[in-house]
C-alpha positions, 0 to 999 in steps of 0.5 A, a space after each residue: 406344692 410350690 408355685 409353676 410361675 416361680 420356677 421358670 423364671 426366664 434367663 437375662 443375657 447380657 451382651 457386653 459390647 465392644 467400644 467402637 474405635 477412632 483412628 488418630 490420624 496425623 495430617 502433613 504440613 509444610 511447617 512443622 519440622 519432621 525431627 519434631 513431629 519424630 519427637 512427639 509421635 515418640 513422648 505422646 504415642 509411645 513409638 521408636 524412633 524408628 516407628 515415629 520416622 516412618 509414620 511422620 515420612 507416610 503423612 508426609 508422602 500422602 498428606 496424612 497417617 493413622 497413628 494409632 486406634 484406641 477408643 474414643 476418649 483416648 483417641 481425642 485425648 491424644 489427638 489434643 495432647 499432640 496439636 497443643 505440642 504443635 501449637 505450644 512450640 509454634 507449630 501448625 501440627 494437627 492431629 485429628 481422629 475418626 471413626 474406625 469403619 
């Protein structure tokens, strides 16, 4: 007769877990020109034309504007990508992220 402890052996679960999410959220300045900030939001994040003006009129309406939400590393990778087009052409262009809630 085989051993009773080797028979029950208890079962492991493992929940894979969501990443947590970052907004990229692009702030308003009185500086960069909007046909620039329309050219980045389209190279870096990927958007139409049509896309890129409406996000660049909202920050510029509200004083900023989520772009986009991915997981953190890419989130700060676009946000940096996105300041360094700003900073590179002379522009005080910023991007930042935060804690999706």
């Amino acid at each position: 007769m085989s051993d009773p402890t080797t028979l029950l052996k208890p079962k492991t679960v493992t929940k894979t877990e969501r990443p947590k999410l970052y907004k990229v959220i692009l702030l308003n300045d009185d500086f960069t020109p909007r046909e620039f900030v329309t050219a980045v939001l389209k190279r870096i994040f990927r958007m139409t034309r049509d896309e890129a003006y409406g996000v660049m009129l909202t920050a510029h309406q509200k004083g900023a504007c989520v772009v986009a939400v991915y997981t953190k590393e890419v989130a700060e990778e676009k946000a940096k990508e996105g300041t360094e087009a700003g900073r590179t052409n002379g522009f005080p262009l910023t991007f930042t992220t935060e804690k999706e809630a």
